[in-house]
N, C-alpha and C positions, 0 to 999 in steps of 0.2 A: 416532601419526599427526600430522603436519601438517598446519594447516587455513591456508587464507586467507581470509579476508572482505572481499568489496569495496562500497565505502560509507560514508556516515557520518551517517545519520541514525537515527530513533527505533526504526526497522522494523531497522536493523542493529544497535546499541545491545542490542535485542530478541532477534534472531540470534546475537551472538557473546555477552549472558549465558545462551543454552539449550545453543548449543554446548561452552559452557564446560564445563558439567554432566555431558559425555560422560568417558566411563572411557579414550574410545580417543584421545581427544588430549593430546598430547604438549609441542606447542607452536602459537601461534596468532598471527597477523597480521591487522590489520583499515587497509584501505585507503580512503582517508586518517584514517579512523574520528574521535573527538571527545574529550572531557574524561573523559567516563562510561568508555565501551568502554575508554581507556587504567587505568581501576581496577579492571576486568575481572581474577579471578585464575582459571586452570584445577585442576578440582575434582584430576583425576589426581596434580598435582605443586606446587599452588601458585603456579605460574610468573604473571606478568605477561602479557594479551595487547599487544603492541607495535602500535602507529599508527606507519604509515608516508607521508612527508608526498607520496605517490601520488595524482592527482586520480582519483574511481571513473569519469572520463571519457578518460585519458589514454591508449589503449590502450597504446601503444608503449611507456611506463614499467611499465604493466602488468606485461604479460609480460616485460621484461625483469627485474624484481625475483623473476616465477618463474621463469625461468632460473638466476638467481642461488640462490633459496634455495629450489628444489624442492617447494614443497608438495605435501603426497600429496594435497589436495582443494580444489578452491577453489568457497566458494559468492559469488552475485551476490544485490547486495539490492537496488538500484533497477534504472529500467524504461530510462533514458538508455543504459548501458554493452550493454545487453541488446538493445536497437534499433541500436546501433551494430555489432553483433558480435562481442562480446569472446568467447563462448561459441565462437563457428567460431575464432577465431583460436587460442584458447587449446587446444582441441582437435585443430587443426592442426599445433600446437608438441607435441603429446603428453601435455597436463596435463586432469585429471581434472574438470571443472568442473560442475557444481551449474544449472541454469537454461535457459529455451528458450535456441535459435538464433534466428538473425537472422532466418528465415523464416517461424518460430515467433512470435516477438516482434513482429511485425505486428500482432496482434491486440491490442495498444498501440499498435504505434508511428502506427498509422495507423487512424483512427475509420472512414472509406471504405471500407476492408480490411475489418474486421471485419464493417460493416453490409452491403455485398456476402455475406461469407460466409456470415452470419445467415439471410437471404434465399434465395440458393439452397440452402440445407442444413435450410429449415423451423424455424430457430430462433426463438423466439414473442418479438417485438419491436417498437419501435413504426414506425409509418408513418413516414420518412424520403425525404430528397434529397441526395446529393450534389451541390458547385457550384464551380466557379474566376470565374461571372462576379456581382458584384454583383446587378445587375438580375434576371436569372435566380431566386436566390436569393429577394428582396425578394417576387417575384411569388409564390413557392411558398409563404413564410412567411404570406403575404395569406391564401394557400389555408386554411391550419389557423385562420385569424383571430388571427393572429397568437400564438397560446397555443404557444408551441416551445423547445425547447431548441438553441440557435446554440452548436455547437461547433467548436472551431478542427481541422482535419484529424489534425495534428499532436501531438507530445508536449511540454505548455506546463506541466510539475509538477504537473499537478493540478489547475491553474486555467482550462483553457480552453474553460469552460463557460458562455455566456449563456442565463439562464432569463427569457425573457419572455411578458408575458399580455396583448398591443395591438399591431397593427399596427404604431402608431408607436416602441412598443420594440423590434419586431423586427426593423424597419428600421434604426433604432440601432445595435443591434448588429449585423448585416451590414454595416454602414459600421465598428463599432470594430475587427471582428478582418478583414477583407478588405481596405479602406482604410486606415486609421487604424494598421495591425497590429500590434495591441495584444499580441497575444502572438506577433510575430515572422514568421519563412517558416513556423512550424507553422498560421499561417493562413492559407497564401495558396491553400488548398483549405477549401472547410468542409462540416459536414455537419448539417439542420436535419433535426429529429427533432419530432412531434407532442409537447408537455407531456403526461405520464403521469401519471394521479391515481392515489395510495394508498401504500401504505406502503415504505418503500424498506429493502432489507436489504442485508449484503454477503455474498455466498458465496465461500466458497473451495476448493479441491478439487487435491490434489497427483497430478500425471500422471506417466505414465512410456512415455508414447508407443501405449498398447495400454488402461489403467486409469487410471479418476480417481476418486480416494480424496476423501470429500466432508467439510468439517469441521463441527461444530455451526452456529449461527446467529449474525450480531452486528450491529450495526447501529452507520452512523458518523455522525457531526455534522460535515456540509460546511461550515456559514453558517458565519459569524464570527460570530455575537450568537446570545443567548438566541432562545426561539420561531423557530430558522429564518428570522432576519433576517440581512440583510446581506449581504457580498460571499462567493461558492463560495471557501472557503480549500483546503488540502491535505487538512484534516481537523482537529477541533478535541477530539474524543475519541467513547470508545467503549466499548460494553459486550457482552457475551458469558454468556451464550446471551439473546439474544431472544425475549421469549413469545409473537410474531404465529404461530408456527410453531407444529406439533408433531412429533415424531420423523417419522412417517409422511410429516405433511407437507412436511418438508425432504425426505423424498427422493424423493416425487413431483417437486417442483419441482424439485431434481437431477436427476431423473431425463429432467424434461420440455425441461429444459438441453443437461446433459454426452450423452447419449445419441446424439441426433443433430449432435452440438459433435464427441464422437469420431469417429461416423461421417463428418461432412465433414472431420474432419483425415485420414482413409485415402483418400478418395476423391483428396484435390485434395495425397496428398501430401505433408503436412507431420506430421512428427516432433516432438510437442511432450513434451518433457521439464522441467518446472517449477511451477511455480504459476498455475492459472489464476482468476483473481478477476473473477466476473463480477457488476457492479452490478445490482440485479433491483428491478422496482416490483412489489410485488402491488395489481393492479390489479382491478378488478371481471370483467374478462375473465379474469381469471388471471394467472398470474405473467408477465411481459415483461420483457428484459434490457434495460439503456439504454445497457450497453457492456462491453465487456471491458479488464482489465489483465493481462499477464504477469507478476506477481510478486504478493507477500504485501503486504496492504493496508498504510499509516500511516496511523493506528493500529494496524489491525484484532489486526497481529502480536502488539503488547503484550499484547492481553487472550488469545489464541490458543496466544502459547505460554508465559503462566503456567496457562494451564489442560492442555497440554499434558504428557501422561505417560509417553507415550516417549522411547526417546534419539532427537534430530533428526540426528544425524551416521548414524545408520542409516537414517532414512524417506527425507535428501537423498542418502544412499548410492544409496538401492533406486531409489528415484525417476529417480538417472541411471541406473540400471543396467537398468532395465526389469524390477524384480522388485517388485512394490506390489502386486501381487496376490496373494502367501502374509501380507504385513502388514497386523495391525488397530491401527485408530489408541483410543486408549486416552487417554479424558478426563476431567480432577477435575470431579466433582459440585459443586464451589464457581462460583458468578458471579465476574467478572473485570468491573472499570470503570476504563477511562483517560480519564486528564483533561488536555489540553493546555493547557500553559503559552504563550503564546506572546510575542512583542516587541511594544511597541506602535506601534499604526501596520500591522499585518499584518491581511490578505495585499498592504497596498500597501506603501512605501516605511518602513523600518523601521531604528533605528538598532542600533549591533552594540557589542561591548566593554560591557557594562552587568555591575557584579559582582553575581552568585548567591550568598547567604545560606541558610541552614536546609537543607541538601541532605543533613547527615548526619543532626538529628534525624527528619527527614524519612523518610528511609529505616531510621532505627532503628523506625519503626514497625511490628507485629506485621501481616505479611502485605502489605505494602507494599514495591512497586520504581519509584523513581523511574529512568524511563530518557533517558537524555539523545538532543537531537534536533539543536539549534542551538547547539554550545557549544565551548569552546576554555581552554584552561590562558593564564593569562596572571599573572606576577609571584607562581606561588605560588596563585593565586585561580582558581575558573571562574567566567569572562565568558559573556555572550551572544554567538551568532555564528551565527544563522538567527532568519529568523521561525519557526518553530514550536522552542521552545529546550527543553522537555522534556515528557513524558508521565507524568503522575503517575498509579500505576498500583495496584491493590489488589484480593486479593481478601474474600471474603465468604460466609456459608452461603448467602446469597442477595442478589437485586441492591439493597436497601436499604442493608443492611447495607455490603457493598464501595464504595457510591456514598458512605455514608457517613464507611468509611475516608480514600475517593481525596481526598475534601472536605478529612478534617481532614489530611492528608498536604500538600495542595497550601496548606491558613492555616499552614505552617510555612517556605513556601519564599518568600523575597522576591527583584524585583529591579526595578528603575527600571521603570514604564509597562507592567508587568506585566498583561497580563491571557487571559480565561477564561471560557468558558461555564460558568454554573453550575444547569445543567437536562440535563448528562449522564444517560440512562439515565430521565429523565423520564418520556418515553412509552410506558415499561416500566413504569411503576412509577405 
């Protein structure tokens, strides 16, 4: 079987080493993919998976490189290609692809979309406003006293998130992303959400238009700094299984979710076949969503699918195919901790070509995968070429243990301005 993978960061990285794993691929392409993915070999034959220098935004290059070399399957890793419609296009052409549609990927690509659907479909969330006019906005943020979450409408990577707790923050920011537009047209809609107190998890739950298959628990580290300081990054690492939950209670909370999540996707119509990741506070009321993504978390993937014990070329099989309901998802008893590396200077302006040392001792380590996020081959050497440049990943009998891995995994890896939260998995622990 031929696979494509389109992508090129940690969450893909993450992708095409589980896909690798499968008995039923043959050969494998990862679009535009990174330094790591290119040292990727498939378990079947040995083979090399190949990067192709394909933007995961370009449609039009896209599909014509599967024209040219047929893949029997193509999976989609970020949320950009997926909002755009690669999945209808590509399915249009005839080819086999992996991930919602573009009417499906709303519940990304637009924060508005989502909390409208939340709302009429009874999904337990916080009080919200959508708004296109400043002033508007300003007055409603006044209303919560200013304790709000200011999100941009839009799809801004991950960052277009303002958390403030005073009036005159929240004015702020309704001037930085509707004025100022700090994260482009994806603000030139926004949407202000009441501040949610308690503890924040991420769930995930793989669909196939009918069933959603729910994964264990894990929790991500947005700030950039230690204690939850500093600016909303992509994600700065993460750990797997979570002890806020227990079995039970993950799927109540699934259940108090995805239940009426499927029923409004029958009602109003939409066919979602992908990954649904929905951010969740558990709050004193109960669990509340703060938003949904269409694809597999960064991080979350890393720790997800080393803990992972099925083959993923069969669950992304079933998943398009609308059969996830004869499959059980089958998980290692070991904790998973990723720990992001990132460039210095991120999530603001960061420089790139910076050369990566220790990446092979590093990954010689017993139960340890270093997965690349921001990286690129240059002279022979891997350089830096993202803010978040890699996911140093381990597991453990337990989350001590793996946190203590991912630690000494990440004191082997050097590179200029390097840095790192080091209280991953803390509030577990």
């Amino acid at each position: 079987m031929k696979l494509l993978v389109i992508g090129s960061g940690g969450r893909e990285h993450a992708l095409v080493w589980k896909l690798a794993q499968s008995p039923h691929v043959t050969q494998m392409w990862c679009a535009p993919g990174n330094a790591g993915i290119a040292e990727e070999r498939l378990a079947q034959n040995g083979a090399l998976v190949e990067c192709v220098a394909v933007s995961a935004e370009d449609l039009p290059k896209l599909l014509a490189f599967a024209q040219q070399q047929r893949p029997d399957f193509t999976v989609v890793g970020p949320d950009n290609p997926l909002a755009a419609g690669v999945v209808d296009l590509f399915q249009a052409n005839g080819f086999k692809i992996w991930g919602p549609n573009k009417q499906a990927a709303q519940f990304e690509g637009s924060k508005a979309f989502s909390q409208d659907f939340m709302e009429r479909h009874g999904i337990p969330t916080a009080q919200s406003g959508t708004f296109t006019d400043p002033v508007a906005a300003k007055r409603f943020a006044a209303s919560l006293g200013g304790r709000c979450a200011v999100k941009a409408d839009g799809l801004a990577l991950g960052k277009g998130v303002l958390l403030t707790t005073t009036v005159p923050e929240a004015e702020q920011a309704v001037d930085e992303i509707m004025v100022s537009k700090a994260f482009g047209t994806a603000g030139q809609r926004i949407v202000i959400q009441e501040l949610l107190e308690g503890m924040e998890i991420s769930l995930h739950a793989l669909c196939d238009g009918q069933v959603a298959k729910l994964f264990p628990t894990s929790q991500d580290h947005k700030r950039a700094l230690d204690g939850d300081l500093g600016l909303n990054t992509g994600g700065m690492g993460t750990y797997s299984p979570a002890p806020f939950l227990t079995a039970a209670e993950l799927q109540t909370v699934g259940d108090a979710i995805l239940q009426p999540w499927l029923r409004g996707c029958v009602t109003d119509g939409i066919d979602f076949r992908g990954l649904l990741y929905p951010g969740v506070m558990l709050t004193k009321n109960g669990p509340k969503v703060l938003e949904f993504n269409a694809r597999f978390g960064d991080p979350e993937t890393q720790v997800y699918l080393t803990r992972l014990e099925n083959d993923l070329v069969e669950l992304l099989l079933a998943s398009t195919e609308g059969r996830l309901a004869n499959m059980e998802l089958k998980w290692s008893p070991l904790a998973s901790v990723c720990v992001v590396m990132a460039s210095g200077g991120y999530p603001g302006n960061y420089p790139k070509g910076k050369p990566i040392t220790g990446l092979a001792a590093a990954n010689a380590l017993p139960n340890t995968k270093v997965f690349h996020a921001g990286t690129a081959p240059k002279d022979g050497q891997v350089v830096t070429n993202g803010g978040r440049v890699l996911g140093v990943t381990a597991l453990g009998k337990d989350l001590r243990t793996a946190q203590t891995a991912a630690y000494a995994a990440v004191e082997k890896i050097h590179f200029e301005g390097a840095q790192f939260r080091r209280d991953i998995a803390a509030k577990a622990l």
